[in-house]
C-alpha positions as CSV (number, residue, x, y, z in Angstrom):
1,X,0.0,0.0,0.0
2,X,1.3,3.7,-1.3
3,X,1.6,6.2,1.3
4,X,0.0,9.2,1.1
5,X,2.9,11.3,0.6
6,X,4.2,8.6,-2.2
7,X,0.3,9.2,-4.2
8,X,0.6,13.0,-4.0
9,X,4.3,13.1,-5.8
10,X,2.7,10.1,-8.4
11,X,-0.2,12.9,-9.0
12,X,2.4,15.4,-9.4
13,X,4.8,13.8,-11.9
14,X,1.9,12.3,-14.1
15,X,1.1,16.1,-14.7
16,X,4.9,17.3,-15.2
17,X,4.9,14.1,-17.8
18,X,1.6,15.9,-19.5
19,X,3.3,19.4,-19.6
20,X,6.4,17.7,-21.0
21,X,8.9,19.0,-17.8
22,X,11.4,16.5,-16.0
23,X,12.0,17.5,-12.4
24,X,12.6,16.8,-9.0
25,X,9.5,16.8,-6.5
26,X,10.0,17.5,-3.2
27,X,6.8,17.1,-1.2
28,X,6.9,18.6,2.7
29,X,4.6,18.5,5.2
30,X,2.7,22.3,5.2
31,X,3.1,23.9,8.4
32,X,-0.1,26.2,8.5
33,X,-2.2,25.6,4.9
34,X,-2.7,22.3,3.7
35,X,-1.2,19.0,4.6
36,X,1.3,18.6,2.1
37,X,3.3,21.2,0.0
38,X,5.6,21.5,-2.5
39,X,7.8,23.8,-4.3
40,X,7.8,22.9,-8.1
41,X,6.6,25.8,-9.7
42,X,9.5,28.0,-7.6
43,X,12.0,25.9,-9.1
44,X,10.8,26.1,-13.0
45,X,10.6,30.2,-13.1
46,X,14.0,30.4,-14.9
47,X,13.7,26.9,-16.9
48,X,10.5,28.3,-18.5
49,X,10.6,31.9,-18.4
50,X,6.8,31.9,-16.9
51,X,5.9,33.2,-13.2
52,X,5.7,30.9,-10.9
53,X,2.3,31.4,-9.7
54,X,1.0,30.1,-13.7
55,X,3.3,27.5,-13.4
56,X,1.5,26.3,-10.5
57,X,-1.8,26.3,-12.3
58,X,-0.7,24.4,-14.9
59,X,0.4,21.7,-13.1
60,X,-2.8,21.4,-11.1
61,X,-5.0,21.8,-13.9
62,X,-3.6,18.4,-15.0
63,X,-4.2,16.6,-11.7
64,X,-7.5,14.3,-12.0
65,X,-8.7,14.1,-8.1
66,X,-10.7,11.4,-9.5
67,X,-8.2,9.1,-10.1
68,X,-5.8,10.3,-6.7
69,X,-9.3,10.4,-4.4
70,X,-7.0,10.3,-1.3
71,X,-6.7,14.6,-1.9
72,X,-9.1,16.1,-0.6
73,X,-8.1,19.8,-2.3
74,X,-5.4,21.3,-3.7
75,X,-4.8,25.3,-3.5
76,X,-2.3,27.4,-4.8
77,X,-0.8,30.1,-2.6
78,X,1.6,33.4,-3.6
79,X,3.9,33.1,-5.2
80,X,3.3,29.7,-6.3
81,X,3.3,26.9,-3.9
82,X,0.9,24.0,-4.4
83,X,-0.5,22.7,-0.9
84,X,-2.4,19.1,-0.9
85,X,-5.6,18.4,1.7
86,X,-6.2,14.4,2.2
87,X,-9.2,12.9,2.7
88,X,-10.5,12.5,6.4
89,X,-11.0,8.8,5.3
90,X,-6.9,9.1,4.4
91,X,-6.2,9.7,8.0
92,X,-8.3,6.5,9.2
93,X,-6.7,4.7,6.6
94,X,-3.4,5.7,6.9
95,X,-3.7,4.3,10.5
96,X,-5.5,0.9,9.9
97,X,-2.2,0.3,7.6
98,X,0.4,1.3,10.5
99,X,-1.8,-1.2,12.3
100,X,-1.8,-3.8,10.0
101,X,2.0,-3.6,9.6
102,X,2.8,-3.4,13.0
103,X,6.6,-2.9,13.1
104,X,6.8,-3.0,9.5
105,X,5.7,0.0,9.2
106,X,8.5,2.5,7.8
107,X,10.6,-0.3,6.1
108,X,11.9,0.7,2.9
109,X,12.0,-2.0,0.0
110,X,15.3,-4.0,-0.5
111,X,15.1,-3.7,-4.3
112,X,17.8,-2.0,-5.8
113,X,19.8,-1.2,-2.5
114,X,23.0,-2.5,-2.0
115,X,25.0,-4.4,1.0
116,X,26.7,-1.9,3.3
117,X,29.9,-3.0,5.8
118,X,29.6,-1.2,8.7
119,X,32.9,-1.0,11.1
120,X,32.9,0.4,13.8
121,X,34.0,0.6,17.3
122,X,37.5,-1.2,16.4
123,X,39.5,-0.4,19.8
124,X,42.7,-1.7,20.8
125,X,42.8,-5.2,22.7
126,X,44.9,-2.9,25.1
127,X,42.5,-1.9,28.1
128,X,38.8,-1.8,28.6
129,X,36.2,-0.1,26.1
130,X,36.3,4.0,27.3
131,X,33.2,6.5,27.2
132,X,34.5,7.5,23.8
133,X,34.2,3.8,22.3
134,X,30.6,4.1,24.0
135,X,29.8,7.0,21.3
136,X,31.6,5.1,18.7
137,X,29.2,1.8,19.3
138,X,26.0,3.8,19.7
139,X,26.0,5.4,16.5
140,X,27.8,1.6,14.2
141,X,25.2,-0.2,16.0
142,X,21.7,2.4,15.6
143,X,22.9,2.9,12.0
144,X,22.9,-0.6,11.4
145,X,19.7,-0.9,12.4
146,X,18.4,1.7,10.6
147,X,19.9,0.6,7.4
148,X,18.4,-2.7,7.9
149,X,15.2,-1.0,8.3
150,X,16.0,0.7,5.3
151,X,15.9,-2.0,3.1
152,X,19.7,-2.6,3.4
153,X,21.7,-5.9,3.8
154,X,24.3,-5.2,6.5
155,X,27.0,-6.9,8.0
156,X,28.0,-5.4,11.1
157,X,32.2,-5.6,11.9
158,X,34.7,-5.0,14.3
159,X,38.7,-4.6,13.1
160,X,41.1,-6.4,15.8
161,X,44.2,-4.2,15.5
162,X,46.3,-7.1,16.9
163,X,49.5,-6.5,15.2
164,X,52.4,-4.3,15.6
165,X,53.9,-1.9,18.6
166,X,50.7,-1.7,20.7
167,X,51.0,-5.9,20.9
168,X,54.3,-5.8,22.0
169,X,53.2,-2.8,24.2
170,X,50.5,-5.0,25.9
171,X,52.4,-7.7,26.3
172,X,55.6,-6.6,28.0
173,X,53.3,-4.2,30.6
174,X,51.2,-7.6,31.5
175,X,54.6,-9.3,32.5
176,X,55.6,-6.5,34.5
177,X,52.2,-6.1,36.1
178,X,52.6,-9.8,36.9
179,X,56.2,-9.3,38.2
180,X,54.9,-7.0,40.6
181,X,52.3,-9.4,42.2
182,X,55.5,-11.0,43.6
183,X,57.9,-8.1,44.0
184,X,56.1,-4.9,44.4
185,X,59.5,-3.1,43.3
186,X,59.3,-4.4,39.9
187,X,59.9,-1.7,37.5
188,X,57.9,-0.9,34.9
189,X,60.0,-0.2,31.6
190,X,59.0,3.2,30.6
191,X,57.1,2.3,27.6
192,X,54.4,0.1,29.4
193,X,51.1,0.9,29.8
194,X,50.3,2.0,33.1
195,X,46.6,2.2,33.8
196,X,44.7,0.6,35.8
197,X,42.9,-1.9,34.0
198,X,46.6,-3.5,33.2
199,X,46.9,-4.7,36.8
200,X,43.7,-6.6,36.2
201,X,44.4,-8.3,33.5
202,X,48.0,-9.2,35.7
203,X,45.9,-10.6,38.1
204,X,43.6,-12.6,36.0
205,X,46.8,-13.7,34.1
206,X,47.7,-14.8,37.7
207,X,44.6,-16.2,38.8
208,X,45.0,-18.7,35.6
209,X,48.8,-19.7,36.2
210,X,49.7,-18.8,39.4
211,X,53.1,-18.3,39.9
212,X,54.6,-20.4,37.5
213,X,55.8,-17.4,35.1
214,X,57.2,-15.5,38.9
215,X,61.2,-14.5,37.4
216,X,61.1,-15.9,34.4
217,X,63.4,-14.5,31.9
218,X,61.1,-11.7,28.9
219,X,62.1,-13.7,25.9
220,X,60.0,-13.9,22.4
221,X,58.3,-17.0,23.5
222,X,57.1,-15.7,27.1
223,X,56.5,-12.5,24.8
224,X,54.0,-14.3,22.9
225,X,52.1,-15.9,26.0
226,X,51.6,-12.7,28.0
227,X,50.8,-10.9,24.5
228,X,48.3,-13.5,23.5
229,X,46.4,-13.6,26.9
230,X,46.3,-9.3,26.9
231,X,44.6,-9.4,23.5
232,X,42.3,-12.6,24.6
233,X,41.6,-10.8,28.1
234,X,40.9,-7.5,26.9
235,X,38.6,-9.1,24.0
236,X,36.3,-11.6,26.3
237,X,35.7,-7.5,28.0
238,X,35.0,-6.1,25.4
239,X,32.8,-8.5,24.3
240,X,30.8,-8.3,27.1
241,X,30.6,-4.8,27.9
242,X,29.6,-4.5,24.1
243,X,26.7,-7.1,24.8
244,X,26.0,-5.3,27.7
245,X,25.0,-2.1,25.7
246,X,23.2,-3.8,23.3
247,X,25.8,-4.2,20.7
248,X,27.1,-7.1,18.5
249,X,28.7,-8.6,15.7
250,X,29.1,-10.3,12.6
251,X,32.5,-10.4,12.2
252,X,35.2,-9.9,14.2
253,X,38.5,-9.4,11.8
254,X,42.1,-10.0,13.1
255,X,45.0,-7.5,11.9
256,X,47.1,-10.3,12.8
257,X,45.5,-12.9,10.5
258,X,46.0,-10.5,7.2
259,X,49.6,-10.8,7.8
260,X,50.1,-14.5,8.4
261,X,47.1,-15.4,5.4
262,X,49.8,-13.3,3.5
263,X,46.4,-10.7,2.8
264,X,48.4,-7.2,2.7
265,X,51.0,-7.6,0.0
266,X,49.0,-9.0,-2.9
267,X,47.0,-5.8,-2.6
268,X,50.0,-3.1,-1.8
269,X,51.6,-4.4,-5.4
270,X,48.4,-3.1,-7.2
271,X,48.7,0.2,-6.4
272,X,49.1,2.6,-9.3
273,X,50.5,5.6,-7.6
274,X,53.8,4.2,-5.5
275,X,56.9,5.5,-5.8
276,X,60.5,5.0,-4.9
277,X,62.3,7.5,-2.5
278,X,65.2,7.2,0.3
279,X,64.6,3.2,0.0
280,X,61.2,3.6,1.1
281,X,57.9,3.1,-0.7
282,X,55.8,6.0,-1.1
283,X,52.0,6.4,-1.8
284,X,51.2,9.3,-3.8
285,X,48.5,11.0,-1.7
286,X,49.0,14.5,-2.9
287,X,47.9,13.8,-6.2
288,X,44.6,15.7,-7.1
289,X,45.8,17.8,-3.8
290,X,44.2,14.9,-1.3
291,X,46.8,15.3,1.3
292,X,49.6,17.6,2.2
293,X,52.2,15.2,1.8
294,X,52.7,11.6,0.3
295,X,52.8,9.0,2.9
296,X,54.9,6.1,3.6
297,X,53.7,2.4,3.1
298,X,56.8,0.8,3.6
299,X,59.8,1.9,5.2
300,X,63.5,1.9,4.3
301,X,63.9,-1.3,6.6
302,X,61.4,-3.2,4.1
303,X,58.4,-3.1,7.4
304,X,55.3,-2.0,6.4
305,X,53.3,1.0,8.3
306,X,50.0,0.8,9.8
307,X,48.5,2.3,6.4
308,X,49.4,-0.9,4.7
309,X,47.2,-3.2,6.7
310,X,44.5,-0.6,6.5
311,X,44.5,-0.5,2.5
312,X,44.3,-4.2,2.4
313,X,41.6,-4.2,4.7
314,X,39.3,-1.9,3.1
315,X,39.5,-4.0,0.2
316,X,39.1,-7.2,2.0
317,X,35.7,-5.8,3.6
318,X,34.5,-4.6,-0.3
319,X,35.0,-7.5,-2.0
320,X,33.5,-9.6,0.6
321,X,30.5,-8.3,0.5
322,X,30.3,-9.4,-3.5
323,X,28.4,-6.3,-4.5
324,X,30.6,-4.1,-6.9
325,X,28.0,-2.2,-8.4
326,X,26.5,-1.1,-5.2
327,X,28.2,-2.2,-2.4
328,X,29.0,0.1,0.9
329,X,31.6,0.1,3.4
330,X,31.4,2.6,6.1
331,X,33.7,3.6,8.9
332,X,32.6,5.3,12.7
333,X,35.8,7.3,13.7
334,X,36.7,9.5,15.9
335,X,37.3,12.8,15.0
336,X,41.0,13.0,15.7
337,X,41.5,10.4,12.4
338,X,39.9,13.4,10.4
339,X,43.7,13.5,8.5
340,X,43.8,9.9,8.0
341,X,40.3,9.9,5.8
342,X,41.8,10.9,2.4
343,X,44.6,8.9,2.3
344,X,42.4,5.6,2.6
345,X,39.7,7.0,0.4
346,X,42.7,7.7,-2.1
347,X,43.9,4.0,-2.1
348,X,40.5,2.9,-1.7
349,X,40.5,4.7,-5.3
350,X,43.7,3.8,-6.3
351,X,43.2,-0.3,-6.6
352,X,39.9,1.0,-8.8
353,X,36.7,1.0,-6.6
354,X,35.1,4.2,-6.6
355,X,35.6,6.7,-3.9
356,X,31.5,7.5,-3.0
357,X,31.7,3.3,-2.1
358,X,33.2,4.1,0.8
359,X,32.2,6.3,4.0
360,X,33.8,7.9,6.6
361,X,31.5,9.2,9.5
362,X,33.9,11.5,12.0
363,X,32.3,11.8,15.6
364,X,33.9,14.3,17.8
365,X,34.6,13.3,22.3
366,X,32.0,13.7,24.6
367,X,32.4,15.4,28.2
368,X,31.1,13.4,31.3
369,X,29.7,16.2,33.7
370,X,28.2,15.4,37.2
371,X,27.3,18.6,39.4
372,X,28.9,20.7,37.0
373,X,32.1,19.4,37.3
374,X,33.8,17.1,34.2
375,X,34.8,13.3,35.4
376,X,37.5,12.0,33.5
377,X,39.3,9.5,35.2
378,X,38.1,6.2,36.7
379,X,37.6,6.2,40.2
380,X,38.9,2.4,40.2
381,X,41.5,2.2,37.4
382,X,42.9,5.9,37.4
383,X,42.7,5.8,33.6
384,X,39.9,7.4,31.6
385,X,36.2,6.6,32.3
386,X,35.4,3.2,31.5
387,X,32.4,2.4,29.8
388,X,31.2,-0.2,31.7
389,X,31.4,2.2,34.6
390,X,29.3,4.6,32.8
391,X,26.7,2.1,32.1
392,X,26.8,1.6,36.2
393,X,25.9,4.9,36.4
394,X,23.4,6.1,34.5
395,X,22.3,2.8,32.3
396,X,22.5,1.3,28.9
397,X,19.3,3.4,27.3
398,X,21.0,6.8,29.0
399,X,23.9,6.4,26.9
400,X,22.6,5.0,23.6
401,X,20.0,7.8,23.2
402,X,22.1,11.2,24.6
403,X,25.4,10.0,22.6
404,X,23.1,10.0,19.7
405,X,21.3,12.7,20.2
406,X,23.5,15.2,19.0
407,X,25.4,15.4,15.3
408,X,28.7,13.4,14.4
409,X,30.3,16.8,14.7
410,X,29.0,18.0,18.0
411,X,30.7,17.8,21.0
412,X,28.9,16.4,23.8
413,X,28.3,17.3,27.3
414,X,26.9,14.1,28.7
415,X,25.3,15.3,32.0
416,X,24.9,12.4,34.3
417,X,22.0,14.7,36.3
418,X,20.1,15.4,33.3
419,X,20.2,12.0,31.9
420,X,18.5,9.9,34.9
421,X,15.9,12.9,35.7
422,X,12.2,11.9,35.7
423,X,11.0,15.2,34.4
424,X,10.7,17.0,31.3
425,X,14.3,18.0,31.1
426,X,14.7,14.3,30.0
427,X,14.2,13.3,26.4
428,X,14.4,10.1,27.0
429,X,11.8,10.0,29.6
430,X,9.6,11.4,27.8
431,X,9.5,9.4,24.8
432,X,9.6,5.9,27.3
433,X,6.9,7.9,29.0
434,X,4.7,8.4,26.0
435,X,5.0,4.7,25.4
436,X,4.0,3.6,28.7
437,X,0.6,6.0,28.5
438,X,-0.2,4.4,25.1
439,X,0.3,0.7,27.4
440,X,-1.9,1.8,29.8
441,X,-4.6,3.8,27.6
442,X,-4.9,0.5,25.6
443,X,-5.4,-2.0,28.4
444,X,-8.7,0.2,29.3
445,X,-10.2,-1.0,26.1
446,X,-11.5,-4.6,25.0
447,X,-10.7,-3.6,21.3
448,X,-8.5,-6.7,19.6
449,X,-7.9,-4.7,16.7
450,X,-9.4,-1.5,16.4
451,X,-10.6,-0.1,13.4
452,X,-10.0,4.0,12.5
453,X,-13.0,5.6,10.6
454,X,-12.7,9.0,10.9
455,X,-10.8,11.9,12.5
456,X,-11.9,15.4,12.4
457,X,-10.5,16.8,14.8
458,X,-6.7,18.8,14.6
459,X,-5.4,16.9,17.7
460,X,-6.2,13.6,16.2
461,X,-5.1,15.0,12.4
462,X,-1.8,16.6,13.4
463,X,-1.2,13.4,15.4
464,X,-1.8,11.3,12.3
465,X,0.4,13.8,10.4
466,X,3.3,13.1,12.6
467,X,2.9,9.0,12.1
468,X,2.8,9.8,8.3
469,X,6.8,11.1,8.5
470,X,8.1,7.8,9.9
471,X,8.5,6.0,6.9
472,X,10.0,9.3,5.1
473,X,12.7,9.9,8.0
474,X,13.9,6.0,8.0
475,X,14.5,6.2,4.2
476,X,15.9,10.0,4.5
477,X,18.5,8.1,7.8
478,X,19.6,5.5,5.9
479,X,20.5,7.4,3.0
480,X,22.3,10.3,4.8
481,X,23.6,8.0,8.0
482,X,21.9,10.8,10.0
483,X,20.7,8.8,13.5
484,X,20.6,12.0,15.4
485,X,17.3,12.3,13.4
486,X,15.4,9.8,14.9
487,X,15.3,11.2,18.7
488,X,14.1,14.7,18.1
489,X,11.6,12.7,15.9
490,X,10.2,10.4,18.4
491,X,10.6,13.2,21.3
492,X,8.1,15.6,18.9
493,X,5.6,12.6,18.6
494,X,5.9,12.1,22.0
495,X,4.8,15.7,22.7
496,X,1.8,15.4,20.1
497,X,0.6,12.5,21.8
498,X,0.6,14.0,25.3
499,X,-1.2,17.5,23.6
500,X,-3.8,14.9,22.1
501,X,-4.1,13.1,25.5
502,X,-5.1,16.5,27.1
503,X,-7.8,17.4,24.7
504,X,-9.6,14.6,23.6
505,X,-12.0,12.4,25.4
506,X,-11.0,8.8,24.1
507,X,-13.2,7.0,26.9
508,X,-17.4,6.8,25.6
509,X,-16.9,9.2,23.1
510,X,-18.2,8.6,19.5
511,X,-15.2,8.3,17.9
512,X,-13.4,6.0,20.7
513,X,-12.6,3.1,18.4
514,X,-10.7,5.8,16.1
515,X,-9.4,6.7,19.2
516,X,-7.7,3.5,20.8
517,X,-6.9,2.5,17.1
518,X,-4.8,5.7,16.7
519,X,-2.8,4.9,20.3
520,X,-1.9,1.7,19.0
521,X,-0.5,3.2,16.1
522,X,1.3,5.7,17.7
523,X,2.7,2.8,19.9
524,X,4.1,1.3,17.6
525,X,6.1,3.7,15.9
526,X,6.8,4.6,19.7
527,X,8.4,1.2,20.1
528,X,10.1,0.4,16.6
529,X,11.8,3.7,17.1
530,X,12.9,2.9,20.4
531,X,14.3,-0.5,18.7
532,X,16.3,1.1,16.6
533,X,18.1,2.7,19.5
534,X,18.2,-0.9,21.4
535,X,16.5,0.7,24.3
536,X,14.2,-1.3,26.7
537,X,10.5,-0.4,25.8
538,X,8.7,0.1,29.2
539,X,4.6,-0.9,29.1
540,X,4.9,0.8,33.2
541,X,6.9,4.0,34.4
């Protein structure tokens, strides 16, 4: 079944086809005349030398409302905007079908879209997930479920940079950590990690063993031990904190494995803009004036640099996803990597895929604030603000929705106050609120499936009007990777709802059946949108 808005452009291009004119419709919902309005005559002044305002009548003129009988009326206002009335029977209809379709409602259709790779998260097995990993996840895993609602096949994956410095890194702080369970004075070599969360993966290390690594000598095979329990310790957290907030996997892929699978090389020798320079290998990123200096991929020594694996990798993820007409891979970043985009996108362009395949979305840190003061440190590991103590704090749904609430690009003052409050300073409470009153409104009535017939009203209309954008702002999401969309969205229903609530008398009234049927349909849309977020859906507050 068409949606309204989907019937009014079909109305509108039949008549552009009579008058011979190829354009763009964009249809918006009218803010004071009409339901719908649109632009169109605006935008063909200059292409056919005519006022707008004639324009307009000539494109109505060839709109049958016998044919489109869901418009009710269709007026022209100065200088030339065409607004669109629906039928009252449109409004009852429109939510019988959200009814019908349950959560269904708003999916887009998977023909013609491609398969996307989202990555995202990624951190370091080196320490516990950190409130900036938290944004990080929030945003991969809510756009992955809005692409799926989209119409999208996705495959959701998380890059285990395994290999390298930071390994070595792990492992040689681990063995020191562990040193010091037996002698205190143990020092740490000055290149170890040294927060807290290393003493704890000592400890489980020691836990597991006991003593029988106490003295040992540091060579490469003791190397490999304590390096491969930090990276298997540090994954089984993250794994679980991850689960914890309601975010998972299909893949997890191992920086490691590329190298031993002999996966990077193949790749680097198919690059078409290398070059030769102080013994080193150089990628040419400043051609087309990418980057302000070509980079290094290999150095004099004949080791490759971290941008190696990288290339190699974001054509690993492409091809697997066996879609090279219109296949997606996207990236969640922070926004310190902002220099590190072109270069990828370069080679990503370079071994001939083309550059609008792939996506980079840049989010920028958040602040923790409690009492106006900023918390940055963990009170238990003296390193940055873990995640998982967040989540002890304030709760999984907290943080999903306020992390993203905001833009990529904003920077976030996560107020730990405003967050948990139960008034309407919260957002979040609202919405969960709005949801609950639908629960409660519903259980009042013996209606198994309601039926709308009519709604005359504006509190019922503008209520209906708001339902009607759903399916509009999931396709508009997964096409611009917008999720901060979707909570404004659900907070403005929210606020309909509750101004609908105070003015109409759903109990005995003769429209009560139209009534309950419109709750449920705001409840569901209440509740898929809340999905999408992976926040509990409450039927009590």
């Amino acid at each position: 079944m068409k949606m309204v808005k989907e019937i009014i452009i079909d109305s509108l291009k039949e008549s552009l086809d009579k008058l011979k004119i190829n354009k763009e419709i964009i249809l918006t919902e009218a803010k004071n005349y009409g339901d719908y309005s649109t632009n169109i005559a605006l935008t063909l002044q200059k292409e056919l030398s005519k006022p707008a305002i004639e324009i307009a009548q000539d494109i109505v003129k060839n709109i049958d409302l016998n044919k489109y009988k869901q418009i009710s009326e269709i007026k022209i206002a100065q200088p030339g905007f065409i607004n669109f009335w629906i039928t009252n029977e449109t409004f009852a209809s429109t939510v019988n079908m959200i009814n019908k379709l349950g959560a269904e409602y708003g999916n887009g259709s998977k023909e013609g879209k491609g398969k996307i790779n989202v990555e995202f998260v990624s951190a370091n097995p080196t320490g516990y997930l950190h409130i900036g990993h938290a944004r990080n996840a929030a945003i991969g895993a809510t756009l992955c479920n809005i692409l799926e609602k989209g119409g999208h096949s996705v495959v959701r994956e998380y890059y285990i940079n395994d290999y390298g410095n930071q390994m070595n890194k792990l492992a040689i702080s681990v063995y020191s950590r562990y040193q010091q369970i037996f002698n205190p004075n143990y020092e740490l070599p000055e290149n170890a990690y040294r927060g807290g969360d290393i003493i704890e993966f000592a400890k489980a290390f020691y836990n597991k063993v006991g003593n029988k690594y106490q003295d040992v000598e540091y060579t490469a095979e003791i190397e490999e031990i304590f390096r491969d329990f930090g990276k298997e310790f540090a994954l089984e957290n993250i794994k679980k904190d991850l689960g914890r907030f309601g975010v998972w996997f299909d893949i997890f892929a191992s920086e490691k494995e590329q190298y031993e699978n002999d996966l990077i090389w193949p790749a680097i020798r198919r690059l078409k803009t290398t070059y030769e320079k102080d013994g080193a290998t150089w990628l040419q990123t400043t051609k087309g004036g990418r980057d302000d200096k070509d980079r290094v991929i290999i150095k004099s020594n004949g080791e490759s640099t971290y941008m190696c694996a990288d290339i190699a990798y974001h054509e690993r993820k492409f091809k697997a996803l066996n879609d090279p007409d219109k296949g997606i891979i996207i990236d969640v970043w922070g926004g310190d990597h902002s220099g590190y985009v072109e270069r990828v996108k370069f080679a990503f362009e370079d071994l001939g895929y083309r550059r609008e395949q792939m996506e980079v979305l840049l989010f920028q840190l958040i602040r923790i604030m409690k009492d106006g003061k900023e918390i940055k440190m963990s009170k238990r590991l003296g390193t940055s603000l873990t995640m998982r103590e967040l989540m002890d704090e304030v709760g999984k749904d907290a943080i999903r929705f306020f992390l993203i609430e905001r833009s990529y690009n904003s920077r976030i003052d996560f107020d730990i106050r405003k967050v948990t409050g139960t008034d309407e300073s919260n957002s979040l409470y609202i919405i969960k609120y709005a949801h609950a009153r639908c629960v409660q409104l519903l259980e009042k009535f013996d209606y198994k499936n309601p039926q709308a017939s009519e709604f005359s009203d504006q509190f019922s209309q503008k209520l209906i009007a708001e339902l009607k954008e759903y399916p509009d702002l999931i396709a508009t999401m997964a096409k611009s990777y917008k999720v901060n969309l979707l909570p404004p969205y659900l907070l403005k229903l929210a606020g309909t709802l509750n101004s609908f609530y105070s003015n109409i008398k759903v109990a005995n009234s003769e429209n009560e059946e139209s009534y309950v049927a419109l709750i449920k349909a705001v409840k569901t849309v209440l509740a898929d949108g809340m999905k999408l977020m992976d926040l509990d859906i409450p039927n009590k507050m």
